[in-house]
C-alpha positions in Angstrom: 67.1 133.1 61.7 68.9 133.8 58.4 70.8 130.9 57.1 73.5 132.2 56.6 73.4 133.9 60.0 73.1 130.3 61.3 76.2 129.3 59.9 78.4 132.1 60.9 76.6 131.1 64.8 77.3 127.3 64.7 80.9 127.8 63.2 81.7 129.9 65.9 80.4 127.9 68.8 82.4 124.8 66.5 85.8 126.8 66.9 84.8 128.0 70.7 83.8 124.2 71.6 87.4 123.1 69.6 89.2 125.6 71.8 87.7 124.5 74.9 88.3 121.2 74.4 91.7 121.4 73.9 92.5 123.5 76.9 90.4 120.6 78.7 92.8 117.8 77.4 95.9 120.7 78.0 94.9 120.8 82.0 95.0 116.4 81.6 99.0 116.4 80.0 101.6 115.1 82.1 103.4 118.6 84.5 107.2 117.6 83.1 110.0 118.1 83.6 109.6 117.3 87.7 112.0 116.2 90.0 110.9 115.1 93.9 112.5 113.5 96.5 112.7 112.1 99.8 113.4 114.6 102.7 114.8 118.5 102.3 117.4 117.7 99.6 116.8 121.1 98.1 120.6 120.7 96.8 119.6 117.4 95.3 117.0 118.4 93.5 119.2 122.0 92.2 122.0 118.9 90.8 118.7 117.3 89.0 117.1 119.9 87.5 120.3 121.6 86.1 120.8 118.0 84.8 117.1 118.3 83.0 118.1 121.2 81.6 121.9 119.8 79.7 120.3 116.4 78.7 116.4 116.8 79.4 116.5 113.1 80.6 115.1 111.8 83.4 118.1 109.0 83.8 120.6 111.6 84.2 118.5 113.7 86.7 117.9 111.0 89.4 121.9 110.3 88.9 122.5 113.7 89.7 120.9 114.3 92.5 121.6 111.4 93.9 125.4 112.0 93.6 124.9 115.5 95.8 124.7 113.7 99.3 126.5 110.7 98.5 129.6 113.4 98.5 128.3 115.5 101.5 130.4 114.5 104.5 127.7 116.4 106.7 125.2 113.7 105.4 125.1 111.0 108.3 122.8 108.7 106.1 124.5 108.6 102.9 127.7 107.6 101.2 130.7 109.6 102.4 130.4 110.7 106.0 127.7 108.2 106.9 127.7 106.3 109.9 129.3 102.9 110.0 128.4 99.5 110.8 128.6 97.8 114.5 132.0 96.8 113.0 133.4 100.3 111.7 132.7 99.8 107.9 130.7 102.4 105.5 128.8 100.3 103.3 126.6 101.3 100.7 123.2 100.2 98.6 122.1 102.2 95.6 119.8 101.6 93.3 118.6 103.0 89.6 115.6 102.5 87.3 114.9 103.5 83.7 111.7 104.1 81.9 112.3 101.1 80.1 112.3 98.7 83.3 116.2 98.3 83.2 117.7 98.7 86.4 120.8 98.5 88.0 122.1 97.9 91.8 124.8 97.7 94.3 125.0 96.5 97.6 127.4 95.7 100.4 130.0 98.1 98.4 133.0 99.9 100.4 135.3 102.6 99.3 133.5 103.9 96.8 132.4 107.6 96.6 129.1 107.5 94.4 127.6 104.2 95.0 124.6 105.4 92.3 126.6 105.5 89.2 128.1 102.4 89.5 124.6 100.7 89.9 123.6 102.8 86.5 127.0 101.3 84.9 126.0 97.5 85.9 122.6 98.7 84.2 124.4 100.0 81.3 127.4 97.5 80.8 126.6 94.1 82.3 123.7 91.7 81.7 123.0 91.4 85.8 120.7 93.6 87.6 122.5 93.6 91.2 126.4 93.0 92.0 127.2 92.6 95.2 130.5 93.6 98.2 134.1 92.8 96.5 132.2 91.7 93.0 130.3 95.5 92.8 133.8 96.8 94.6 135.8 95.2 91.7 133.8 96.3 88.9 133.3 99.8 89.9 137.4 99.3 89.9 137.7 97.8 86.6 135.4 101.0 85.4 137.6 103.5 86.6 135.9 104.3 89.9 138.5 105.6 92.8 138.9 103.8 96.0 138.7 106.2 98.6 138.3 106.2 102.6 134.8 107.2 103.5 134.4 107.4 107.1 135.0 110.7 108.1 136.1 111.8 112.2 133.1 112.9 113.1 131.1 109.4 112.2 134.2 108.1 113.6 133.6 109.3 116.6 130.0 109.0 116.8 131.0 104.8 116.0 133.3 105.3 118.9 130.7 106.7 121.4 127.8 103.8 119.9 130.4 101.4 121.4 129.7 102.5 124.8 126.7 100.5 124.8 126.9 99.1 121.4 123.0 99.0 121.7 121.0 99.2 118.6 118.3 101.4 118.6 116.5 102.4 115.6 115.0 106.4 115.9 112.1 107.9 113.9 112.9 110.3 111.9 117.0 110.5 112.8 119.6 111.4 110.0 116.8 112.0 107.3 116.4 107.8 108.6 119.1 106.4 106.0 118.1 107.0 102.6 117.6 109.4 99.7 114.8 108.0 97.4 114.2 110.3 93.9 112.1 110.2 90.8 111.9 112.3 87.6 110.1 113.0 84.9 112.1 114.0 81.6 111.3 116.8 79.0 109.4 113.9 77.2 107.6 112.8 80.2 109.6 109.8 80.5 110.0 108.2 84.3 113.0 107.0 86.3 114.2 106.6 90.0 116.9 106.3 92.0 118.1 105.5 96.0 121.1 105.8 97.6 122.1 105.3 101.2 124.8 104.2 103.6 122.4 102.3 105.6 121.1 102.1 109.1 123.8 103.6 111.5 125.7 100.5 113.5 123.8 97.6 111.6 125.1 94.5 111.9 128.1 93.9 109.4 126.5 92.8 105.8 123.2 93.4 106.6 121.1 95.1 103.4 118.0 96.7 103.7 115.6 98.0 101.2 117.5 100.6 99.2 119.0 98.6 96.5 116.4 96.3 95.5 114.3 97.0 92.7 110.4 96.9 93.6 111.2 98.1 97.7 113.0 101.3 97.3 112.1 102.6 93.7 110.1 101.5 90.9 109.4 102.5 87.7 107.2 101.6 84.7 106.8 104.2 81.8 102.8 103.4 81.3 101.8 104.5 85.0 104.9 106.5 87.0 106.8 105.2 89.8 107.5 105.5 93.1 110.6 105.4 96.2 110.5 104.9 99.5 112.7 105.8 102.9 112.5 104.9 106.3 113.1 100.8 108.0 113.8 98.9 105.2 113.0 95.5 106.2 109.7 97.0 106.1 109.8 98.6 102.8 111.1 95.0 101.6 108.3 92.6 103.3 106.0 94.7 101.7 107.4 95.5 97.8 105.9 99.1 98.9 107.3 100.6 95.5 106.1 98.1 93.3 103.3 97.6 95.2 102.1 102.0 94.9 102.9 101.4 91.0 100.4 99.1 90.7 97.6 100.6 92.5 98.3 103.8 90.3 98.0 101.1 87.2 94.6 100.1 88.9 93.2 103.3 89.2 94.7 105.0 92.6 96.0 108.3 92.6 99.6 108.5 93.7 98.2 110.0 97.1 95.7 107.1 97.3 98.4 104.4 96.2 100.8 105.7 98.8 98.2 105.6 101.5 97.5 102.1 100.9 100.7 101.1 101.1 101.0 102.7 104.6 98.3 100.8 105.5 99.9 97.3 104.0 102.1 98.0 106.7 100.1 99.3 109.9 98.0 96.5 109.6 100.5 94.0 109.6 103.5 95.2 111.9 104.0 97.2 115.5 104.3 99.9 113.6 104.3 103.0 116.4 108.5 102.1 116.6 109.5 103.0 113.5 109.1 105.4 110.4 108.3 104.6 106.7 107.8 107.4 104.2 106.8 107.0 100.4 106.5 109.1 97.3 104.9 108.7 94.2 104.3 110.0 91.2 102.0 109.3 87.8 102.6 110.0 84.6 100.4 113.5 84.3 102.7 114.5 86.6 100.3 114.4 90.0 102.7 113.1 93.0 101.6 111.9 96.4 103.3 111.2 99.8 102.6 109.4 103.0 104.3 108.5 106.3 103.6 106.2 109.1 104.9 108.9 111.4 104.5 112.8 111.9 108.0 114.6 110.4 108.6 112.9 106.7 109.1 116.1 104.7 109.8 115.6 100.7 110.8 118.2 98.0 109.4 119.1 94.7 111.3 120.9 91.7 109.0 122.2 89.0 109.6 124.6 86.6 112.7 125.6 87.8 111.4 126.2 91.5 112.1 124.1 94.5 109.6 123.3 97.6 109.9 121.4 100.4 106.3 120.0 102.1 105.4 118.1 105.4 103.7 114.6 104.2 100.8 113.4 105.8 100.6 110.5 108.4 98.8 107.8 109.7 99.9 108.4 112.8 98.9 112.4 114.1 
């Protein structure tokens, strides 16, 4: 072979092998922007995405969609036509989480319409993480949040016909079982997570499950992904489930694995044939995973612009 020939050959193949190499490394980059979250909340997910496309942040999406059912008086599970206490009250946890690790929460707060934003504005504005009943009531006051009425007739009457028996009974699966758990990933890739809920329905008065505390319901750090959670919450919370998937993903775990395992955290420990705990997860090349105790947790994915809803798998069959 010619020299010259020789270098025109090995040139070539250099180019070919550059080419390849960088579609390799193209196929590993993070799938952003994303939105997913817990149950069909195809509208959810429309209210993030369009946010994505104004700001491109992932902040501002999990806000968004969050906001959708919090102002849905058909939603039974969530801020404004959810289903009271034993006592007759709405109350409501939310929680948000930046790719930063700030984080904001509210729990035990009445009268307010989007429980969500005012856990991002004790984030934003005050140097706590978590305000709680007439303090988180007071402060979404003083930042010019409206008080409103939030039980609607129909959970009225559903409170109303509870009292019969006044029997607490938690079902699997009911009412999308009390929560809306999301998580995003910005233009940039950046991570962030939100819940929002209006509890079990008929809990006792003041009690607070897993949905505003940072580490149960969502988590977030910017070098692995993060992860949310739905279902019991006094489940969610005895295990850290969120914080718990993060850092298997940190160690390795795919977000499929990590949620898996933290199923398992929980079959092995608790009766767990009587109630329902779902998680999601997702890592910062954009892979997401989901995994239920129960048959029936369904989650929905936005990416590029289009909107599925899939059946997780369970432990249970």
């Amino acid at each position: 072979m010619q020299r010259r020939t020789f270098i025109k050959q090995t040139t070539a193949l250099t180019a070919l092998a550059s080419v390849s190499a960088k579609a390799s490394d193209n196929s590993n980059l993070a799938t952003f922007p994303l939105v997913i979250s817990t149950w069909k909340n195809e509208k959810a997910n429309y209210a993030a995405w369009e946010s994505l496309q104004k700001t491109g942040k992932a902040l501002d999406a999990v806000e968004a969609g969050a906001r959708v059912p919090e102002a849905d008086p058909n939603d039974t599970s969530v801020g404004y036509g959810g289903f009271p206490d034993r006592d007759g009250f709405v109350t409501l946890d939310a929680c948000i989480m930046d790719e930063k690790g700030n984080a904001g929460s509210v729990n035990f707060l009445q009268n307010i319409m989007h429980p969500i934003s005012v856990a991002r504005a004790v984030m934003e504005k005050t140097p706590h993480v978590m305000l709680s009943g007439e303090g988180a009531l007071q402060f979404a006051l003083s930042q010019g949040f409206k008080k409103e009425n939030l039980l609607t007739e129909n959970a009225k009457k559903a409170w109303i016909e509870w009292k019969k028996t006044s029997k607490y009974e938690p079902k699997i699966n009911i009412e999308r079982h009390d929560t809306i758990g999301l998580l995003a990933l910005g233009n940039k890739g950046e991570i962030s997570g939100a819940c929002t809920t209006s509890g079990l329905a008929f809990k006792m008065h003041g009690r607070v499950g897993d949905s505003p505390i940072i580490g149960a319901a969502v988590f977030c750090d910017d070098e692995v992904g993060g992860a949310c959670a739905t279902g019991l919450g006094e489940f969610v919370l005895k295990t850290l489930g969120s914080f718990l998937i993060v850092e298997l993903m940190r160690n390795g775990r795919t977000p499929q694995q990590a949620c898996e395992e933290a199923i398992m955290r929980i079959v092995k420990r608790y009766n767990y044939k009587e109630f329902q705990i779902g998680y999601l997860a997702v890592n910062k090349k954009g892979e997401y995973g989901a995994y239920a105790i129960q048959p029936g947790f369904n989650y929905t994915v936005t990416i590029e612009g289009v909107t599925k809803v899939y059946d997780a798998g369970s432990y249970m069959k």
